[in-house]
C-alpha positions as CSV (number, residue, x, y, z in Angstrom):
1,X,9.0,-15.8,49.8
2,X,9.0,-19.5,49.6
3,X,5.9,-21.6,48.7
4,X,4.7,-24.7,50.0
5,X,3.0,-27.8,48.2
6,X,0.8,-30.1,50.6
7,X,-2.1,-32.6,49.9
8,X,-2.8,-36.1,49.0
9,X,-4.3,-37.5,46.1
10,X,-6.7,-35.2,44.2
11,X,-6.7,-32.3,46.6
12,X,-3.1,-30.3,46.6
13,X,-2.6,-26.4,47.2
14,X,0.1,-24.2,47.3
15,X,0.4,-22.3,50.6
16,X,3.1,-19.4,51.7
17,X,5.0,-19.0,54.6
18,X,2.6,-17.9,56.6
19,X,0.0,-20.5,55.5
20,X,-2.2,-18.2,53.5
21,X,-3.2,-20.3,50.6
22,X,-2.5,-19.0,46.7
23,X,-4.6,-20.1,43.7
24,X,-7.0,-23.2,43.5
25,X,-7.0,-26.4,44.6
26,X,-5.6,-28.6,42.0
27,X,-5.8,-32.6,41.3
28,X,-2.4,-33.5,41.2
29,X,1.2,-32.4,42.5
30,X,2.7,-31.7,39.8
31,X,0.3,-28.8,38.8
32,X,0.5,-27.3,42.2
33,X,4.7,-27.3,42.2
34,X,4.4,-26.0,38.6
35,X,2.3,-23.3,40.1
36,X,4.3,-22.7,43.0
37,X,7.4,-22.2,40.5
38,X,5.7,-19.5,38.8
39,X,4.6,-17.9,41.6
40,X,8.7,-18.0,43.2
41,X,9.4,-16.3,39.1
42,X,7.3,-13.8,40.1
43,X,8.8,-12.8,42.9
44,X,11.8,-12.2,41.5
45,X,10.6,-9.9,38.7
46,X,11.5,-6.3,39.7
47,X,12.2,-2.8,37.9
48,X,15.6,-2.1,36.7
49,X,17.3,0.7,34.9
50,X,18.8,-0.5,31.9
51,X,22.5,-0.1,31.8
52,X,22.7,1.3,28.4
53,X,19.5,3.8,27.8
54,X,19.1,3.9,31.4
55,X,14.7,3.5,30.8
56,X,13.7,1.3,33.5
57,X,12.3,-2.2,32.5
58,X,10.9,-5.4,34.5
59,X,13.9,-7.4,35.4
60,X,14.2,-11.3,36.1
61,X,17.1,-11.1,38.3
62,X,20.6,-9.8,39.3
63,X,21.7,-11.3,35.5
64,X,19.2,-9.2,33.8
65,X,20.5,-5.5,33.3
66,X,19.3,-4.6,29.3
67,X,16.3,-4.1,28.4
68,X,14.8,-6.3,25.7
69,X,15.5,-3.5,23.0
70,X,19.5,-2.8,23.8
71,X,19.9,-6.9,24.3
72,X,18.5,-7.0,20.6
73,X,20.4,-3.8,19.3
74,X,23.5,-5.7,21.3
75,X,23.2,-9.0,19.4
76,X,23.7,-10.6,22.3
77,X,27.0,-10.2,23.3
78,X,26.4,-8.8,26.5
């Protein structure tokens, strides 16, 4: 889902697609992108079965297949 900054001055929001607004109203730009970022990382988080002990996990992507504990045991190199 993409995300939308708009304002002027010290009134910005963050809006979706379909122009529902997210969060507060904040003074300047740079904290509405910044929350607009987070809310994109958010989007992306989903559950994943971890390729080694198979115990699902919240993944950040396509790149993220281990969960925290195997990536640790791994060292690593995967």
């Amino acid at each position: 889902m993409g995300y939308q900054v708009s304002g002027s001055g010290f009134s910005w929001r963050v809006t979706d697609a379909a122009g529902v607004q997210h969060g507060q109203y904040y003074r300047n730009n740079a904290d509405a992108f910044e929350f607009a970022k987070r809310l994109e990382q958010a989007d992306k988080v989903h559950t994943r079965s971890c390729l080694c002990c198979t115990v699902d996990f919240k993944s950040e992507g396509a790149h993220n297949r281990m969960c925290s504990k195997c990536r640790q045991l791994s060292g690593g190199m995967m």
